[in-house]
Steps between C-alpha positions, in 0.01 A plus 500: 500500500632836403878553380511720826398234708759268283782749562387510895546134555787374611560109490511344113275248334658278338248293159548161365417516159319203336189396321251716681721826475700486156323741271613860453139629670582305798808560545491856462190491765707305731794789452213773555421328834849472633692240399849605494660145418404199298589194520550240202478182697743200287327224678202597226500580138729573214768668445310722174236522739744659775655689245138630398398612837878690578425700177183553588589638848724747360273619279198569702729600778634759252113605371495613885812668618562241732837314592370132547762224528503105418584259697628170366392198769700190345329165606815313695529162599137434635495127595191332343319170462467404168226454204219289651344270276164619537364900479523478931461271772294511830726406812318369795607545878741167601525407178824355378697617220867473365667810417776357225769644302541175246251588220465209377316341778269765588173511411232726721189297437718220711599787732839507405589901419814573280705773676799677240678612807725234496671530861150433681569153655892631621305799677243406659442219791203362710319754653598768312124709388469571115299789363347494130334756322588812757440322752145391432618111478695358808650130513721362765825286389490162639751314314769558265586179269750580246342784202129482714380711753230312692235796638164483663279813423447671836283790326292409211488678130477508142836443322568656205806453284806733534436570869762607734632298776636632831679401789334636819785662670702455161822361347363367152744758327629488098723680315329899541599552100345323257547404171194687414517769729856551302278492147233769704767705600671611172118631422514684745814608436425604127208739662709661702266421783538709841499181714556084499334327796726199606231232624630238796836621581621361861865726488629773357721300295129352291509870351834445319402351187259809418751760641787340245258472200409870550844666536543243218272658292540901656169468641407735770178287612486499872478194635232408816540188697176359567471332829281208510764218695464386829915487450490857423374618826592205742680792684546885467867449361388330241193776386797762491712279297202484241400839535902687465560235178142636325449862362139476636267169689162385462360322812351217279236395762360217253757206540630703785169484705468077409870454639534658831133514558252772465494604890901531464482710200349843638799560718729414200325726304604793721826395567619453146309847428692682781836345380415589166481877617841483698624382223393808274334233274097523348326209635130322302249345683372228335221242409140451625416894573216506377424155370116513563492773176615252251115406534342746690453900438646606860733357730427370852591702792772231569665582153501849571635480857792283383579777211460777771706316777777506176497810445525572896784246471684755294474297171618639166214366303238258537463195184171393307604151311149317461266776576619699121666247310163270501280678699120640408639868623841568459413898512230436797773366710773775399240749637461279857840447534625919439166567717631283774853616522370886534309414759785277686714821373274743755636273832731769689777247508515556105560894499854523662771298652831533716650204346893528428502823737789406699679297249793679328582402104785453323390598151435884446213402263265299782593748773332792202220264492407457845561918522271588272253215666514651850466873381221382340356360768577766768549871272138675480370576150686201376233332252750266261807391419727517191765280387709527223626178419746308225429131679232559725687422781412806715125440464554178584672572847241805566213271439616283816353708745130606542352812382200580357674761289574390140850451370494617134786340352620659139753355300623524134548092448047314429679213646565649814188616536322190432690305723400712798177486430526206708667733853259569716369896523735583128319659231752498210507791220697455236693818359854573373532727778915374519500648129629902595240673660572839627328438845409137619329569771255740348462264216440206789233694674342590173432157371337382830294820502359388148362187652248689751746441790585836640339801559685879550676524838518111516901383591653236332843253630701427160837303471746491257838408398772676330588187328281516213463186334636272804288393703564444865617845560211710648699754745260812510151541675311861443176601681330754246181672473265475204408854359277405202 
């Protein structure tokens, strides 16, 4: 793929790195490719080994021009079984096994399976349907006798030690912060990461522990809200709630999917995308894209329609977690995954909107946004847009609605810039262009010229503030001509 078809796309990819994709070749392939976000995943490895591959981002990132950010995913409160006494252990249909949180009794060759969430037996009751493993395992409750569950395996498997357990149709909930998620954090804290994933959260209020430890520590990490609870969207109150608390959301369709049931999940995934929007928030589609690629050199048609219906969706970016962190072709499934999205990108319903028409706004800033979006869309000649921005807040807002036009977004702070290379449509320059220039605009129109984006007689929108160095207060929208 060529860095003109990069700049074309639109929607994000978002890398998890790992094993398969932690050398500086790789990862500078995967950057090459279009990756504009990685992910250091703090369910896995250590913390010099997260360190490692952060430094090594910036680096390669920096070899190349490019504004790539890092995304911090900290492991939460997954509720496991415990360490099995053997490697595994086959589970037959109708067999009978004892789910038990008293450790000292359990003992998996006996099918008795120590659990270390301790509230199992006070939240579950006959009836209920466990899943293990994502969902691959399934055991109904029969019984509940003091610390043992009593289950009968409805859908056979191998189980491994250090599975998850779920709840079909949830409510096995812990703390959201952990202990170690607390330890993760203040790594990524001390590399001044762009973003911290919060894993499991039901409510706004789960977020508070890594909002407090960040103004704590003056960290401007934004913080997304992954959504993976049945709790979390039991109704569409309770998606907003999670989605106005969080600077950005992941639909986390993993844990998510074994919950509420695949077949309930596709509508959830657009709802929680088109709240996301309203919201003005970037929204991540997640897990199982293109799963078949951890082993095979292409995807199947199935992997690519669910990245394409996505995009159509009106996603921010679309996740790899498997398919580079352990995968045989972490840059082979970079290349499907931008491929796809251009093509899903080419759908009419992608090239221009008349969302937010007949709203009115209260802040000057949005209503600039949304200006310079529509003239876009509807002034001849038009062929990008500028903004210059302190925060990133204006590209943010622009990017809401569909265009097919570029929003060039230039601003004089790298960590700006690499936190929207997340926002949908933004391609972030960095340049000091706050620091007294004569002539902004001129300066503006130059700097996208350099990157092969104009041509004489092309017109550009730009916004700007006269606040420098505030952000928030974009007031001014030009329509200019490029003259060479």
């Amino acid at each position: 793929m060529t860095p003109k078809e990069i700049r074309k796309r639109r929607t994000k990819i978002v890398a998890t790195l790992g094993p398969a994709s932690s050398t500086p070749d790789v990862i500078g392939e995967l950057i090459e490719n279009g990756v504009n976000v990685f992910r250091l995943n703090f369910s896995h490895g250590t913390h010099d080994q997260h360190r490692q591959n952060a430094n090594t981002v910036r680096a390669e990132s920096e070899k190349r021009n490019r504004h790539v950010g890092i995304l911090g995913d900290l492991q939460g409160p997954k509720i496991r079984i415990g360490e099995l006494q053997t490697e595994q252990k086959q589970l037959h249909e109708d067999q009978a096994i004892v789910l038990t949180t008293d450790k000292s009794t359990a003992d998996s060759e006996k099918d008795r399976v120590y659990v270390v969430y301790t509230p199992l037996p006070e939240s579950v009751g006959a009836g209920d349907t466990l899943l293990l493993d994502d969902g691959l395992i399934r055991m109904q409750v029969e019984s509940v006798e003091g610390k043992d569950v009593n289950c009968r395996v409805s859908q056979a498997g191998v189980l491994k030690s250090r599975k998850g357990i779920n709840r079909l149709g949830g409510g096995l909930s812990a703390d959201a912060i952990t202990e170690k998620d607390l330890e993760d954090l203040q790594v990524i804290i001390d590399l001044n990461l762009e973003y911290v994933a919060v894993s499991f959260p039901c409510c706004g209020d789960d977020l508070l522990p890594v909002k407090n430890a960040l103004k704590k520590a003056n960290c401007n990490a934004k913080i997304i809200a992954k959504i993976e609870r049945a709790e979390a969207v039991e109704s569409e109150e309770s998606v907003k709630e999670l989605i106005d608390a969080a600077d950005a959301v992941m639909v986390a369709r993993g844990d998510l999917g074994v919950e509420i049931g695949d077949a309930q999940l596709i509508s959830i995934q657009k709802r929680i995308i088109r709240l996301s929007r309203q919201a003005n928030k970037p929204v991540i589609t997640a897990t199982q894209m293109m799963e078949s690629m951890i082993t095979n050199p292409v995807p199947t048609r199935a992997e690519v329609f669910d990245v394409a219906n996505a995009v159509l969706d009106g996603t921010d970016a679309v996740m790899l977690s498997g398919e580079t962190a352990a995968g045989k072709f972490p840059v082979k499934v970079v290349k499907a995954m931008a491929e796809t999205a251009l093509g899903a990108e080419k759908h009419p319903m992608m090239r221009q909107s008349s969302y937010r028409v007949d709203r009115t706004f209260d802040l000057v800033d949005e209503s600039i946004a949304m200006s310079a979006m529509y003239a876009a869309n509807h002034v001849s000649g038009v062929t990008a847009i500028i903004c210059l921005t302190e925060s990133g807040i204006t590209p943010l807002l622009a990017s809401r609605l569909s265009s097919i036009l570029p929003i060039f977004a230039i601003s004089p702070h790298v960590a700006t810039c690499r936190r929207m290379a997340l926002y949908r449509g933004v391609i972030p320059i960095y340049y000091d262009v706050m620091a007294g220039e004569s002539d902004l605009w001129a300066k503006a129109i130059e700097l996208v010229a350099e990157r092969g984006a104009l041509e004489v007689g092309d017109r550009v929108a730009i916004t700007c503030g006269d606040l420098h160095g505030k952000g928030g207060s974009t007031n001014t929208l030009k329509i200019l001509e490029y003259k060479g």
